[in-house]
Backbone as a chain_set.jsonl record, in Angstrom:
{"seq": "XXXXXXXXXXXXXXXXXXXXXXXXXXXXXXXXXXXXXXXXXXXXXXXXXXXXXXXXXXXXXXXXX", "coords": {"N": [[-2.511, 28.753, -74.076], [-0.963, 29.741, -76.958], [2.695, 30.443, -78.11], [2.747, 33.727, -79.081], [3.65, 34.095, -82.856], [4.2, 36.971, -83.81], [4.775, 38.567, -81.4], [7.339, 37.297, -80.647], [8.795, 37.787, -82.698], [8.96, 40.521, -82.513], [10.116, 40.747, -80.294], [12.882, 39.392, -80.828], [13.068, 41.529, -82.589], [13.61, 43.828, -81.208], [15.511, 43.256, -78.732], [17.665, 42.483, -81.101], [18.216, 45.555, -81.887], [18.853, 46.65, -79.127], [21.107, 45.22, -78.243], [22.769, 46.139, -80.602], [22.89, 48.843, -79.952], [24.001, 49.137, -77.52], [26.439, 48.066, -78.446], [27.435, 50.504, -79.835], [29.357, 52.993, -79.297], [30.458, 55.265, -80.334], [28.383, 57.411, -80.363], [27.569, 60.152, -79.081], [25.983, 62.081, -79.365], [22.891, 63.62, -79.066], [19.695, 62.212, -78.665], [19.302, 59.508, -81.15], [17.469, 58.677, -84.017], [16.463, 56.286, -84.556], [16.771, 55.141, -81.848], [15.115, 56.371, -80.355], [12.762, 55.838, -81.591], [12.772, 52.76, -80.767], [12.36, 53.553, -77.751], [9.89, 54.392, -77.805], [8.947, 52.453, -78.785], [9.122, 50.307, -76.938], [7.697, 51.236, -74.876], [5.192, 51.44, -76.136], [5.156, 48.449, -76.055], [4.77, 48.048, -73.071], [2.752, 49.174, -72.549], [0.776, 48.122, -73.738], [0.56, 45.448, -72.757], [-0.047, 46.261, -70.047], [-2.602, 46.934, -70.335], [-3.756, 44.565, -71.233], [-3.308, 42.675, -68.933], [-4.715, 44.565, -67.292], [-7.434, 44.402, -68.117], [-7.84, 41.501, -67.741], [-7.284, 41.124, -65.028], [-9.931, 42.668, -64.463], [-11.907, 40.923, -65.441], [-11.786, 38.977, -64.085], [-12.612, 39.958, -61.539], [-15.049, 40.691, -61.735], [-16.714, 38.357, -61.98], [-16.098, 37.442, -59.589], [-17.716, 38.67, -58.027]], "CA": [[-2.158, 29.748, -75.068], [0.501, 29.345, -77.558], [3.422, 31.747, -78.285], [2.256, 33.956, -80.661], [4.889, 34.711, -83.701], [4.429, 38.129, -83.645], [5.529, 38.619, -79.855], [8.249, 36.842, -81.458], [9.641, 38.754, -83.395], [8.911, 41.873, -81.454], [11.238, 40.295, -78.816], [14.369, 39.517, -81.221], [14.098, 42.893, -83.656], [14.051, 45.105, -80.378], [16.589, 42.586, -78.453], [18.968, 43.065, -81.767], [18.337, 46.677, -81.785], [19.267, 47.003, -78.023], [22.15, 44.968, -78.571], [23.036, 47.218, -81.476], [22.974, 50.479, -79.237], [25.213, 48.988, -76.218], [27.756, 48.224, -78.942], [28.259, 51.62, -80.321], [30.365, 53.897, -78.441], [30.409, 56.782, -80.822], [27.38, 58.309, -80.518], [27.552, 60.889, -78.132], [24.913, 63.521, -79.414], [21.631, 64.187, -79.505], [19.433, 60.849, -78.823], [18.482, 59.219, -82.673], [15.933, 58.298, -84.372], [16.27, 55.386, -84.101], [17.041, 54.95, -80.474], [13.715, 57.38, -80.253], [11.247, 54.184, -81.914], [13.128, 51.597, -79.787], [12.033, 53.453, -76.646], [8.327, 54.253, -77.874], [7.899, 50.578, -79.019], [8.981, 49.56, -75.605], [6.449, 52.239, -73.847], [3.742, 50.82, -76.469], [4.951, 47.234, -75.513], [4.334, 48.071, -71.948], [1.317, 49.995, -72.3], [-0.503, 47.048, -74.009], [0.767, 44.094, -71.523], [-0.855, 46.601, -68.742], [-3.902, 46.855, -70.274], [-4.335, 42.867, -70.998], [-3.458, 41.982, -67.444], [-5.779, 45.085, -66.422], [-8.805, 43.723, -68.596], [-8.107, 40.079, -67.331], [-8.291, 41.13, -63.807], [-10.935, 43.575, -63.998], [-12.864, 40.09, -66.378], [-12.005, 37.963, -62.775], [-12.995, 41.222, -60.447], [-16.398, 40.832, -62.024], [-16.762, 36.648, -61.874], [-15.871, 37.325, -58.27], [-18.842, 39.928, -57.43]], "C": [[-0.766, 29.46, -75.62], [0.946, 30.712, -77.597], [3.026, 32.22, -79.785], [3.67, 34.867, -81.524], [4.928, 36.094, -83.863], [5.435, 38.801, -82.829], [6.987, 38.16, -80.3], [9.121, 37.326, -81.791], [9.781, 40.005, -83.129], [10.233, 41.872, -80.907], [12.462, 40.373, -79.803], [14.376, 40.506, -81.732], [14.358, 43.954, -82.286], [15.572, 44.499, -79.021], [18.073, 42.846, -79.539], [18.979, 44.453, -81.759], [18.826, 47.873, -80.041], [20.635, 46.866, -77.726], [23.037, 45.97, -79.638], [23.398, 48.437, -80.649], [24.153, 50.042, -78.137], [26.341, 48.895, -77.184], [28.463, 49.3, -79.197], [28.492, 52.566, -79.413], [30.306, 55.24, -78.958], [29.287, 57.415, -80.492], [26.889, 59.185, -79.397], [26.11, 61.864, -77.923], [23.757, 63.031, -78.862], [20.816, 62.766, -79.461], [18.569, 61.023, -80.83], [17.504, 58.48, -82.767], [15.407, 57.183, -84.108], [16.543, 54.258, -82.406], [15.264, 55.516, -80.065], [12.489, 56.123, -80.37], [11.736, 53.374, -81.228], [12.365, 51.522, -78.18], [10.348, 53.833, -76.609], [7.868, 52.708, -78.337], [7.772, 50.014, -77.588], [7.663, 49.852, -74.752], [5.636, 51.251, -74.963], [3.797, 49.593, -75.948], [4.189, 46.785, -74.236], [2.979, 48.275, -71.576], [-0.072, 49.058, -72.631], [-0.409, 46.035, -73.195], [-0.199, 45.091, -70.245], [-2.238, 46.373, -69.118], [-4.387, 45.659, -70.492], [-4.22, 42.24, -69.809], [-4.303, 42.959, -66.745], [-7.483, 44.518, -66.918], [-9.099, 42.596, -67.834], [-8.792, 40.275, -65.632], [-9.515, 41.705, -63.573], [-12.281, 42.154, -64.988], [-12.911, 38.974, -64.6], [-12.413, 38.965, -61.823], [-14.93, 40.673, -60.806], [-17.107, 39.67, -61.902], [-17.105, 36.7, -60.391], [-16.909, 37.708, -57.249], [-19.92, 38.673, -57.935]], "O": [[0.241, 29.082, -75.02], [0.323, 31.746, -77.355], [2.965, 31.705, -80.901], [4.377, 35.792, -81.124], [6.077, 36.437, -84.14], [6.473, 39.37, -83.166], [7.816, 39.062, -80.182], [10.228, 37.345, -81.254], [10.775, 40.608, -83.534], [11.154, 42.682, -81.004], [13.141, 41.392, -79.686], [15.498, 41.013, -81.714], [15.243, 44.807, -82.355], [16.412, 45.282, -78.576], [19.173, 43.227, -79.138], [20.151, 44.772, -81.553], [19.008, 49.079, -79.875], [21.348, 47.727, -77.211], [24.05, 46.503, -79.187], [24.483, 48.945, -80.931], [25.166, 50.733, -78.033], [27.311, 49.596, -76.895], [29.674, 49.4, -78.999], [27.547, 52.898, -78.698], [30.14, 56.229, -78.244], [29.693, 58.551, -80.247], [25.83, 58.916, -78.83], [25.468, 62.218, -76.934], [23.744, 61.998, -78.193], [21.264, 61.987, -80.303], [17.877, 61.844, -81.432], [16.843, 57.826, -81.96], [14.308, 56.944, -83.609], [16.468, 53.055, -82.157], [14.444, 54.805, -79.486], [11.673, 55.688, -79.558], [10.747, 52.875, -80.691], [11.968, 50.549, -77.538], [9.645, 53.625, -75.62], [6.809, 52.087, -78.242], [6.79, 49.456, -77.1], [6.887, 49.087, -74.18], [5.45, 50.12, -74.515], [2.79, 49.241, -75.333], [3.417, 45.839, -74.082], [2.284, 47.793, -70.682], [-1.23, 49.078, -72.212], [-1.505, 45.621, -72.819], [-1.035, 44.474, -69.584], [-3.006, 45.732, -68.4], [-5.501, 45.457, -70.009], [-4.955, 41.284, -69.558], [-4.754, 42.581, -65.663], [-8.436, 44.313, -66.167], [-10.192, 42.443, -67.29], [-9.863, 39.95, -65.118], [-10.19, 41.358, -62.604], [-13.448, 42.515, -65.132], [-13.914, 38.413, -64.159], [-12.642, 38.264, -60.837], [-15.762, 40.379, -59.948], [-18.304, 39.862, -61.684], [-18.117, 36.175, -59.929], [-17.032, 37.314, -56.089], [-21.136, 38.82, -57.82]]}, "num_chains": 1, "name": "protein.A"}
């Protein structure tokens, strides 16, 4: 399997946008909006890597039987 360009770019816009947040200091309040989509992309990121390594095993669970 190759790297797919998507994943890609996933990885550096939420890498610069993480980077981005450790820099700024001011922002005391209220979490923003954009801090808000950074940490639901991550949860979706996560949520789909579980379910492709739960498909795969549950595709070798069934090979196995």
């Amino acid at each position: 399997m190759g790297i797919d360009p998507n994943f890609t770019f996933l990885k550096a816009f939420f890498a610069a946008r993480i980077d981005r947040l450790r820099n700024v200091r001011d922002d005391r309040g209220a979490i923003s909006i954009e801090t808000m989509m950074i940490i639901a992309g991550l949860v979706v990121g996560a949520a789909v890597a579980v379910a492709i390594i739960g498909a795969k095993i549950g595709e070798k669970a069934a090979t196995i039987k």
